[in-house]
N, CA, C and O of each residue as an XYZ file, in Angstrom:
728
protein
N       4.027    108.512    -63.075
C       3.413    107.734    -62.051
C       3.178    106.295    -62.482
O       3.335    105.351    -61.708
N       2.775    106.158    -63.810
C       2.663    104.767    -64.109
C       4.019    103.780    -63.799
O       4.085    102.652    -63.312
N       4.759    104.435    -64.152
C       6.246    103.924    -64.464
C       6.280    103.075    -62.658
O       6.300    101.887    -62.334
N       6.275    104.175    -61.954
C       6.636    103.428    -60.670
C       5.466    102.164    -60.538
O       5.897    101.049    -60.243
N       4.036    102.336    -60.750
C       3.372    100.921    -60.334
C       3.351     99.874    -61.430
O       2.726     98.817    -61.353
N       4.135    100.286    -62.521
C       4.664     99.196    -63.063
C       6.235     98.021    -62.257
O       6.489     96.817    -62.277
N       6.929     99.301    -61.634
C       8.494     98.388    -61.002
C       7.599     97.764    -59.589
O       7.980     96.679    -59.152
N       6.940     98.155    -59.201
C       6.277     97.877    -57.851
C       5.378     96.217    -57.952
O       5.470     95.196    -57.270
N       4.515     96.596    -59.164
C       4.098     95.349    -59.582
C       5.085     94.019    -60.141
O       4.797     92.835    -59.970
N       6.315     94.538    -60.849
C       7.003     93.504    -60.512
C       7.566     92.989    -59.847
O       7.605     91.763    -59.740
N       8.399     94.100    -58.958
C       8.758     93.383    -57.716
C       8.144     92.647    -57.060
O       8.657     91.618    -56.619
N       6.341     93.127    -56.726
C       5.431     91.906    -55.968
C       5.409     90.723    -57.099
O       5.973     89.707    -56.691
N       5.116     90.666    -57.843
C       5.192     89.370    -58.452
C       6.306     88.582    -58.026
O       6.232     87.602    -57.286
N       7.709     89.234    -58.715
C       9.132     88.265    -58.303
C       8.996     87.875    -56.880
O       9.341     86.700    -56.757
N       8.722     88.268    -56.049
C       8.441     88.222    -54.435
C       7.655     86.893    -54.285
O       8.186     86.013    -53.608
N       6.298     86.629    -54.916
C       5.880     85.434    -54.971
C       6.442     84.448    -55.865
O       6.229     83.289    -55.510
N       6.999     84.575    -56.761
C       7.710     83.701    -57.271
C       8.907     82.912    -56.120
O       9.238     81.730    -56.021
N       9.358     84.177    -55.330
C      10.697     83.442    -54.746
C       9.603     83.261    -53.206
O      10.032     82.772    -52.161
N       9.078     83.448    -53.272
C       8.321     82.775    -51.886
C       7.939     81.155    -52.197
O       8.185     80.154    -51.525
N       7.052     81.348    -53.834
C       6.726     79.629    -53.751
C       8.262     78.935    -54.129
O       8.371     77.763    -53.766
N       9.025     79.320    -54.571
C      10.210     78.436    -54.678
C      10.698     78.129    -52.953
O      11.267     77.133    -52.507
N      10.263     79.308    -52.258
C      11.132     79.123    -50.764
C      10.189     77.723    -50.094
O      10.715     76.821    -49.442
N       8.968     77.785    -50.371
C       8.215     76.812    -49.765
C       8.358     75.329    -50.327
O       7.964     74.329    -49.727
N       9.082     75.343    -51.770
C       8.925     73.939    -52.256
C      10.157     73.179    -52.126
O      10.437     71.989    -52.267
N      10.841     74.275    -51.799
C      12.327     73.934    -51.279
C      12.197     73.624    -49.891
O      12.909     72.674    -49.564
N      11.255     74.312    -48.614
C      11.175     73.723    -47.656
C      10.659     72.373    -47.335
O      10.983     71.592    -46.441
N       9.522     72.261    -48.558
C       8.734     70.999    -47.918
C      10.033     70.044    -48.720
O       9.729     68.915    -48.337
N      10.977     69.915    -49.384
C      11.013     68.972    -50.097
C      12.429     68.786    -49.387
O      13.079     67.778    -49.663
N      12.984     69.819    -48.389
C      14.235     69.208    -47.397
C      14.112     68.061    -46.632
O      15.000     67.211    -46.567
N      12.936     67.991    -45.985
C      13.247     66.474    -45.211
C      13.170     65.552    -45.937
O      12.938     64.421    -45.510
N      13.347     65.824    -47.205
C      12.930     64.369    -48.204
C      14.512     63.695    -48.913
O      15.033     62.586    -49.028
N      14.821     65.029    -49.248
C      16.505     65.475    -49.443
C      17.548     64.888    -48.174
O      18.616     64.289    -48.295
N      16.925     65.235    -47.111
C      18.540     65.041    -45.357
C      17.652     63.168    -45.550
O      18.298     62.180    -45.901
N      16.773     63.150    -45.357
C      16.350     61.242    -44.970
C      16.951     60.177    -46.067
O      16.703     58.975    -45.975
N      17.700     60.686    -47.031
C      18.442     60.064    -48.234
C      20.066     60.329    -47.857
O      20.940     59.575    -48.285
N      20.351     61.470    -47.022
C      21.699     61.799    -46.579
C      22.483     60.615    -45.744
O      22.089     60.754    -44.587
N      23.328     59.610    -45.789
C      24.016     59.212    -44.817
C      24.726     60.148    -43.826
O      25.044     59.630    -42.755
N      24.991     61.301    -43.991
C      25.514     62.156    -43.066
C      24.462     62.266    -41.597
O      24.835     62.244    -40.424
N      23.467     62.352    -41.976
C      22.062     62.786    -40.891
C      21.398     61.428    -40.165
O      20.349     61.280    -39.537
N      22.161     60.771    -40.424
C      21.870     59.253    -38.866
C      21.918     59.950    -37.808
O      20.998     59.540    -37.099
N      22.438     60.733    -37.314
C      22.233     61.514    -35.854
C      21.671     62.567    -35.810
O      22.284     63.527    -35.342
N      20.406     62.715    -36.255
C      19.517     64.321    -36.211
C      19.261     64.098    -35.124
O      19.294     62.989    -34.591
N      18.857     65.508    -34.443
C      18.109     65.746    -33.472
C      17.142     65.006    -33.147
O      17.205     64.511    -32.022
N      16.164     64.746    -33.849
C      15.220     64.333    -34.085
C      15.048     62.467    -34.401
O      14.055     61.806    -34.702
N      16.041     62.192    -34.242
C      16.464     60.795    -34.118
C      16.675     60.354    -32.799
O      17.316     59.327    -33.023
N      16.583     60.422    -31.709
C      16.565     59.977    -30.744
C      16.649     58.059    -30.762
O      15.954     57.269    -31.401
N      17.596     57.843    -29.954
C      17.862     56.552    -29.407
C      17.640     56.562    -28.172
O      18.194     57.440    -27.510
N      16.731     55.551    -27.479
C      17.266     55.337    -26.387
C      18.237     54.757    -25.764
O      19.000     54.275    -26.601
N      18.734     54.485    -24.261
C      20.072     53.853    -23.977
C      19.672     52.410    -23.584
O      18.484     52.203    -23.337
N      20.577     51.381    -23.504
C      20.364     50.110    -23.453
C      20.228     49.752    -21.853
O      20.780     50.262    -20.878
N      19.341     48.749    -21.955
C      18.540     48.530    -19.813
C      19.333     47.830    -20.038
O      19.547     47.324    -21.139
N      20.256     47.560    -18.507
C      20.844     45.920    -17.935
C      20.128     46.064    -16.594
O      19.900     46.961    -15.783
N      19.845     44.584    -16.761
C      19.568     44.524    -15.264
C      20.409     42.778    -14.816
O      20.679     41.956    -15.692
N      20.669     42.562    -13.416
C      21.356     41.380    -12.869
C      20.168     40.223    -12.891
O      19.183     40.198    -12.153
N      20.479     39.368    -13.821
C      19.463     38.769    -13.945
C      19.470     37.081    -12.918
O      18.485     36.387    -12.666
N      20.902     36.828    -12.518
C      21.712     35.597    -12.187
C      22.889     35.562    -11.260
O      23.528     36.512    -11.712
N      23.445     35.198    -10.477
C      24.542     34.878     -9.727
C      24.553     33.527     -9.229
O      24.078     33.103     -8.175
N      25.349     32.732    -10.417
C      26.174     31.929     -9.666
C      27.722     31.184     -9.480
O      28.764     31.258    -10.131
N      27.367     30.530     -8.409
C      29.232     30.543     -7.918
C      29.787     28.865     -8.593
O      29.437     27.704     -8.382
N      31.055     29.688     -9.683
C      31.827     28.455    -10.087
C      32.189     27.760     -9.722
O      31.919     26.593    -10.008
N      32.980     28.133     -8.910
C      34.397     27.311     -8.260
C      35.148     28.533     -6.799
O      35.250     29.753     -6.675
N      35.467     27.488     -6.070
C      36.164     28.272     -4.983
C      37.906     27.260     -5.339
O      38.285     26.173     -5.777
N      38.350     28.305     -4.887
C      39.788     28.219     -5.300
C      40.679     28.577     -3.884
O      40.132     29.153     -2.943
N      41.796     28.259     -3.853
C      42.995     28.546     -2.190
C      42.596     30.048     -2.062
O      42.355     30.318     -0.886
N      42.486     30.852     -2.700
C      42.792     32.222     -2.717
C      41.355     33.233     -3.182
O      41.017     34.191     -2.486
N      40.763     32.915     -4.195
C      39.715     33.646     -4.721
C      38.667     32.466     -4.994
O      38.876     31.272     -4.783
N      37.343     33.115     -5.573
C      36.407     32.566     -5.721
C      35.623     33.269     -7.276
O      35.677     34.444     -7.636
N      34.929     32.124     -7.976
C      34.747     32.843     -9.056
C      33.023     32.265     -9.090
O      32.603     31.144     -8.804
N      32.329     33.378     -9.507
C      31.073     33.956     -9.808
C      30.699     34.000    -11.228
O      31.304     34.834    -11.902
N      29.878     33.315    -11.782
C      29.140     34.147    -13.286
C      27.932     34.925    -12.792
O      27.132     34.501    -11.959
N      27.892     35.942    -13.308
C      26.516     37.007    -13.466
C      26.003     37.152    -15.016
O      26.541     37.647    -16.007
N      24.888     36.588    -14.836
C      24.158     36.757    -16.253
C      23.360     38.388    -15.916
O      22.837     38.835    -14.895
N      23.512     38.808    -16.920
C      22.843     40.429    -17.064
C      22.182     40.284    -18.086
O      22.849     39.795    -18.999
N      20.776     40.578    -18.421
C      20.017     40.981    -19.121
C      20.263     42.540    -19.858
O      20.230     43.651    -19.328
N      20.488     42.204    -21.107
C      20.303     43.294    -22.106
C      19.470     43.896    -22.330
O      18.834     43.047    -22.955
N      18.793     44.847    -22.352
C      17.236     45.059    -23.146
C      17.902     46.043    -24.391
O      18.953     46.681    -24.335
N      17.004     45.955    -25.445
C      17.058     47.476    -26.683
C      16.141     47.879    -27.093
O      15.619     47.378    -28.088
N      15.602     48.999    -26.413
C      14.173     49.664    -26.400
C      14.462     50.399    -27.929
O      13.611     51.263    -28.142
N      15.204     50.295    -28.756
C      15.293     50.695    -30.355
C      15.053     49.684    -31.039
O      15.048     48.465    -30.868
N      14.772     50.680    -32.172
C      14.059     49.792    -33.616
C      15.453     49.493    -33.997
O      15.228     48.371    -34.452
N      16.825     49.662    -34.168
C      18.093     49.039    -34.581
C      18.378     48.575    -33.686
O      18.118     48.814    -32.506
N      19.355     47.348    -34.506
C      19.959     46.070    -33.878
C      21.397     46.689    -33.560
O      22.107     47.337    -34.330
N      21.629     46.359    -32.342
C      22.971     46.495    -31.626
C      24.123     45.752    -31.317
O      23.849     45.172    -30.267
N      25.388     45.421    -31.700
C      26.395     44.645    -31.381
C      26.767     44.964    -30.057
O      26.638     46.150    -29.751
N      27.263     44.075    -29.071
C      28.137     43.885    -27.796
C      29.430     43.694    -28.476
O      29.598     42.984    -29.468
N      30.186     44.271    -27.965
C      31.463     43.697    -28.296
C      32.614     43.083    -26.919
O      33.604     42.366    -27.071
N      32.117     43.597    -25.746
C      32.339     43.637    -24.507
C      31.711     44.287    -23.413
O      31.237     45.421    -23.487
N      31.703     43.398    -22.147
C      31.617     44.237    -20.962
C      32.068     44.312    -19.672
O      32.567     43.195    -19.532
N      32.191     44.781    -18.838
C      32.865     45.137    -17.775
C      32.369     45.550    -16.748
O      31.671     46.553    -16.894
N      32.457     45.185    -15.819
C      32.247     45.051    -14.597
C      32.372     45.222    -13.361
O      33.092     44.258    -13.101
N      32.148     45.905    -12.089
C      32.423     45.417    -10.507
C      31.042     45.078     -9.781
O      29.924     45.258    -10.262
N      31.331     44.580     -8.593
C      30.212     44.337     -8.026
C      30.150     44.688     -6.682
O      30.889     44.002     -5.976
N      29.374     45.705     -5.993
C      29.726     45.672     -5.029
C      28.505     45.025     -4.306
O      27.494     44.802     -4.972
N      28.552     44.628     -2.621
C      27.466     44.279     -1.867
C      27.315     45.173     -0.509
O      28.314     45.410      0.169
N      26.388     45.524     -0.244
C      26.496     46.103      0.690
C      27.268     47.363      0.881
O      27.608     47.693      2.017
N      27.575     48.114     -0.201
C      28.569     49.513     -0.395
C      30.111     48.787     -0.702
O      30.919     49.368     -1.426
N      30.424     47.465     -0.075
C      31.662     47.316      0.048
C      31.788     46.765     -1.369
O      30.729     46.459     -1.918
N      33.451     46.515     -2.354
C      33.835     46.360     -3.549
C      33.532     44.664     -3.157
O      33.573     44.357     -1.966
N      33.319     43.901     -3.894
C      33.211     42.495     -3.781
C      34.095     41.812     -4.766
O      34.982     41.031     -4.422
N      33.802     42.159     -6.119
C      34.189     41.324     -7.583
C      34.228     42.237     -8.639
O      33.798     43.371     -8.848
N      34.945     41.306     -9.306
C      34.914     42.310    -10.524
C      35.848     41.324    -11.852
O      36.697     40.470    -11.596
N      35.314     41.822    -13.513
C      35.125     41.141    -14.286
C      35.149     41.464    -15.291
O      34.872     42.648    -15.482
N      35.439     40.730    -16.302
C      34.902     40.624    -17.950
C      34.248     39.935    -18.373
O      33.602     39.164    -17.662
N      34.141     39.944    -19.958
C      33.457     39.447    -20.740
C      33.500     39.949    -21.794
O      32.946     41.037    -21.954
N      34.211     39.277    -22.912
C      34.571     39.570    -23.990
C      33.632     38.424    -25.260
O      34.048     38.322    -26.414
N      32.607     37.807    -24.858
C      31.668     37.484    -25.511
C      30.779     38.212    -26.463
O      29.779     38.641    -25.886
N      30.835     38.564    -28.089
C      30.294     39.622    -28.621
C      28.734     38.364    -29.042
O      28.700     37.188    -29.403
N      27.786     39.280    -28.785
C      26.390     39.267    -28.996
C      25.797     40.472    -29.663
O      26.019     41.662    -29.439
N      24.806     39.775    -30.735
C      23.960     40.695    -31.006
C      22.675     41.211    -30.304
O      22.407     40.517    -29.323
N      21.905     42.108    -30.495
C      20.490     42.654    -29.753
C      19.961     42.727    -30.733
O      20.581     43.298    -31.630
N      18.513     42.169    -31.054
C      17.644     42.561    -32.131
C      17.186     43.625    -31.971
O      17.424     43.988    -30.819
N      16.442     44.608    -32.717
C      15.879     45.568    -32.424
C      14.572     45.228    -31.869
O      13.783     44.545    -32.521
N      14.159     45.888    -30.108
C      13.646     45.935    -29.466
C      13.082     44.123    -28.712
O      12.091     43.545    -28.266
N      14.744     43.879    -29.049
C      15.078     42.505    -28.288
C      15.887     42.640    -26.859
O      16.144     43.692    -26.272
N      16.201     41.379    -26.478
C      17.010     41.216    -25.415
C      17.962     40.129    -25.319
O      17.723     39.055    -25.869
N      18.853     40.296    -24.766
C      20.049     39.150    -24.399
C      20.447     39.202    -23.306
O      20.536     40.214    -22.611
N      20.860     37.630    -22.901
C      21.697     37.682    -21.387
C      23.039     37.680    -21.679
O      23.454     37.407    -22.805
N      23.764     37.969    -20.738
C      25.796     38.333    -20.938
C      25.897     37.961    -20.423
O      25.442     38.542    -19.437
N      26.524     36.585    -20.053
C      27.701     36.089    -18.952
C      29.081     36.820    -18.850
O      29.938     37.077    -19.695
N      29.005     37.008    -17.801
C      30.427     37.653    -16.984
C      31.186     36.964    -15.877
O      30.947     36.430    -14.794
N      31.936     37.158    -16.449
C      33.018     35.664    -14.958
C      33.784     37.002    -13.726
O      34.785     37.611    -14.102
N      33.472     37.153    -13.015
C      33.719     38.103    -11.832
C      34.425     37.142    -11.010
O      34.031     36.034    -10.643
N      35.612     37.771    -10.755
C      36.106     36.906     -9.456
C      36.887     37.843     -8.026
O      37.464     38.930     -8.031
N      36.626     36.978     -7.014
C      36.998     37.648     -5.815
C      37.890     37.032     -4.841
O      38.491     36.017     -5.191
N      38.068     37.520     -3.624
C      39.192     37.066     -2.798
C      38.414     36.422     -1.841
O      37.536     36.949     -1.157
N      38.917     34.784     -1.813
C      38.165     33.844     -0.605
C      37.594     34.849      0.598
O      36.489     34.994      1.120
N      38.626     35.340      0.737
C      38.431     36.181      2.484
C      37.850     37.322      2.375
O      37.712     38.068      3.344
N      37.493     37.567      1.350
C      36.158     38.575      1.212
C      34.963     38.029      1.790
O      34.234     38.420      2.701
N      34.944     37.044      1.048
C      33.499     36.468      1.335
C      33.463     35.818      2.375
O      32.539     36.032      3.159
N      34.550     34.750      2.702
C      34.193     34.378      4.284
C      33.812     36.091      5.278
O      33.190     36.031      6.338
N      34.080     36.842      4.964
C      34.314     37.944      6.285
C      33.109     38.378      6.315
O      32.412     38.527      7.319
N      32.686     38.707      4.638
C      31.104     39.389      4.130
C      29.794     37.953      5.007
O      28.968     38.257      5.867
N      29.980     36.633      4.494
C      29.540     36.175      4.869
C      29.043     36.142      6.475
O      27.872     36.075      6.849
N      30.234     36.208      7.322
C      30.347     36.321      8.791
C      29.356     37.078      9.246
O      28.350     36.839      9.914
N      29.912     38.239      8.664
C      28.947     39.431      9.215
C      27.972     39.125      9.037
O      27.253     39.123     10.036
N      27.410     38.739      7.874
C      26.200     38.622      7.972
C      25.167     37.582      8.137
O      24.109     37.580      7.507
N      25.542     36.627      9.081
C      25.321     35.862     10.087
C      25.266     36.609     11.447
O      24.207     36.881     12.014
N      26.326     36.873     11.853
C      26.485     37.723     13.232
C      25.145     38.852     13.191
O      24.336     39.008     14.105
N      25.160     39.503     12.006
C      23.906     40.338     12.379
C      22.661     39.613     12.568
O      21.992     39.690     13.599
N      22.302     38.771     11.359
C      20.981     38.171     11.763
C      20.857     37.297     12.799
O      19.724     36.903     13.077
N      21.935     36.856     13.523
C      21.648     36.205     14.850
C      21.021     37.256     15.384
O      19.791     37.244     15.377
N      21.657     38.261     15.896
C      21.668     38.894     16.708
C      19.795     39.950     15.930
O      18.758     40.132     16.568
N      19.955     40.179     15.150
C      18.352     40.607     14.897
C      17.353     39.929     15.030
O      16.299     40.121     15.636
N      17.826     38.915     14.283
C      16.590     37.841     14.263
C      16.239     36.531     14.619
O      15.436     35.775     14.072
N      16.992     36.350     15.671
C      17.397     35.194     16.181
C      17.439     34.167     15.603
O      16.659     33.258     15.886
N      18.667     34.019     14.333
C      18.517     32.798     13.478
C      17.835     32.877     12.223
O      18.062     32.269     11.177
N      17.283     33.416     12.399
C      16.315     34.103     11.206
C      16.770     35.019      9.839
O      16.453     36.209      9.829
N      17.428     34.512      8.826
C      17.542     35.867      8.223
C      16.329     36.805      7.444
O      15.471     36.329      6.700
N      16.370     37.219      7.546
C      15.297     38.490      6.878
C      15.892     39.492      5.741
O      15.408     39.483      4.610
N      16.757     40.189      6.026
C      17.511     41.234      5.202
C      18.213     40.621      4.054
O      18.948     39.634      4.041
N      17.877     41.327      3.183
C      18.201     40.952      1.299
C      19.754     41.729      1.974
O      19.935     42.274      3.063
N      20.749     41.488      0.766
C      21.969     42.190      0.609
C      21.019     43.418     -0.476
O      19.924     43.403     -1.038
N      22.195     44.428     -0.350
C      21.881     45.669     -1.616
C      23.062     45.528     -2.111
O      24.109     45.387     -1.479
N      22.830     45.583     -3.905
C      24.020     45.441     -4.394
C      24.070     46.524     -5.641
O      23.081     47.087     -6.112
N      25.276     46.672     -6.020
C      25.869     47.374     -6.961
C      26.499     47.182     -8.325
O      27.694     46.886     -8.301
N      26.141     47.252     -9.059
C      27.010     46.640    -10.461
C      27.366     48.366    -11.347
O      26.588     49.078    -11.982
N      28.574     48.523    -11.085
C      28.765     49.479    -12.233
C      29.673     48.963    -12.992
O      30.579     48.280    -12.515
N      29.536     49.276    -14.596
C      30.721     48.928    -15.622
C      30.514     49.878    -16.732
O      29.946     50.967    -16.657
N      31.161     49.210    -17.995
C      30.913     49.607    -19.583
C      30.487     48.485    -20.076
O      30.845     47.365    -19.711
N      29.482     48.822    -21.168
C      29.258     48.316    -22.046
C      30.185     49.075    -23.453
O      30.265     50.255    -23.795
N      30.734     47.953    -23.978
C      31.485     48.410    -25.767
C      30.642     47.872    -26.367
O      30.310     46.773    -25.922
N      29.946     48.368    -27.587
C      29.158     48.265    -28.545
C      29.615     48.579    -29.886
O      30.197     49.646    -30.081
N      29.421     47.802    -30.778
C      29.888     48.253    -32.068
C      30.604     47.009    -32.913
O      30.404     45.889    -32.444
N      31.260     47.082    -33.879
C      31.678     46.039    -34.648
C      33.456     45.802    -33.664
O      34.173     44.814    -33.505
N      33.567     47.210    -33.223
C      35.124     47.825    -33.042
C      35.388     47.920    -31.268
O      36.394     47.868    -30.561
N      34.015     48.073    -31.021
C      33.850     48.216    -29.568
C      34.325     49.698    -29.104
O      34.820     50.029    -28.027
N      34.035     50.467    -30.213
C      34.444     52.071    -29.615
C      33.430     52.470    -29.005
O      33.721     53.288    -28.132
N      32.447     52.263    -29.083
C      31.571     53.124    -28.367
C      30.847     52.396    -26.950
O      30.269     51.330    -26.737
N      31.246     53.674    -26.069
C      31.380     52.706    -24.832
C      29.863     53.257    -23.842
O      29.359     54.277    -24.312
N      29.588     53.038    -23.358
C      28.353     52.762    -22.751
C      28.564     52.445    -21.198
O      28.623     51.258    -20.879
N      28.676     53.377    -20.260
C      28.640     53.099    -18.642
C      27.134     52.857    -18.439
O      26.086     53.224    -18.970
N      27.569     51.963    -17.287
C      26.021     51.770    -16.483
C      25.937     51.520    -14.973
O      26.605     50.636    -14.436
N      25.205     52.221    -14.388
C      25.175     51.641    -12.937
C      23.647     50.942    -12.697
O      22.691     51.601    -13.105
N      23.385     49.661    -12.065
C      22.612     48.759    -11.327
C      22.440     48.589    -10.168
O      23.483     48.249     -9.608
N      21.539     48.673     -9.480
C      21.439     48.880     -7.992
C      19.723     47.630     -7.879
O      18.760     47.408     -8.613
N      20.201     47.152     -6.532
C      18.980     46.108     -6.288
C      19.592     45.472     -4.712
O      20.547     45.592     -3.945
N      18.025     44.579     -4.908
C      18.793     43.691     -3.872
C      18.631     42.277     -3.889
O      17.662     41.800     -4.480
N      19.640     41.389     -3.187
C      19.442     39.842     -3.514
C      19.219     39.698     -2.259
O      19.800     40.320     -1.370
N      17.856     38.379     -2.023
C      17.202     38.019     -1.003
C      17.780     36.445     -0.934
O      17.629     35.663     -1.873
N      18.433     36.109      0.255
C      19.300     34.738      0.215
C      18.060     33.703      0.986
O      17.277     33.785      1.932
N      18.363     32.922      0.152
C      17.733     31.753      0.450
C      18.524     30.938      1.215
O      19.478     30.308      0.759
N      18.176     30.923      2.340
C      18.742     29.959      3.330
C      18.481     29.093      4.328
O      19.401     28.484      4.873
């Protein structure tokens, strides 16, 4: 009988032995992966995604045929790392209908939990806008006798490329409205 609560007693011993090794090995993993370059993307790393919003529209030049627009867009980077632009891209619509559309191959940096504006050169077809324009005259006569009141609603979807390489691409859609001063 002794014999057995002698193997019994060692086994409980070895048992705590490999328990405190299991615990000093646990606490001492996150100390081990936060030294890993592999583990920049834990779970537990969360980024957020980058705000644009239309910060600007204005008109360059009218031309026989098209008309060209810059739109400054506001960057935001709600992260503690700094972010490269490497490009972005663009359409615009007004009113549901396609209007313009664009680049910008201007690379900018974002500080961490900075902001930047992007110029984008968007261009469109004269007779877009005379027609867009029309209409929307013809309506506010007719609503408001002369009066305009009604903002346009507009649309900006594109990519953002980010990175040194511009691989990593970044869609965004923008929705608002512009109130014309007239």
């Amino acid at each position: 009988m002794k014999q057995s609560l002698l193997s019994t007693s060692f086994f409980a011993a070895g048992s705590r032995c490999c328990s405190g090794l299991m615990m000093l090995f646990l606490c001492c993993l996150p100390l081990l992966l936060t030294g890993c370059p592999a583990t920049q993307s834990l779970p537990w790393d969360t980024k957020e995604d980058l705000q644009i919003a239309l910060s600007d529209i204005e008109l360059q030049e009218i031309k026989a045929l098209e008309t060209i627009f810059l739109l400054k867009l506001r960057v935001v980077n709600p992260n503690d790392t700094a972010t490269e632009i490497r490009s972005m891209k663009c359409d615009l619509k007004i009113n549901g209908e396609p209007f313009a559309s664009g680049l910008s191959d201007e690379r900018q940096g974002i500080p961490p939990f900075g902001t930047v504006s992007v110029p984008v050169v968007v261009y469109t077809s004269k007779f877009a806008i005379v027609g867009s324009v029309i209409e929307l005259l013809q309506k506010d006569v007719q609503q408001y006798g002369g009066r305009p009141e009604e903002p346009l609603n507009y649309e900006l979807d594109g990519q953002l490329h980010l990175g040194e390489d511009g691989k990593e691409v970044l869609p965004y859609h923008v929705a608002g409205k512009i109130v014309l001063n007239r």
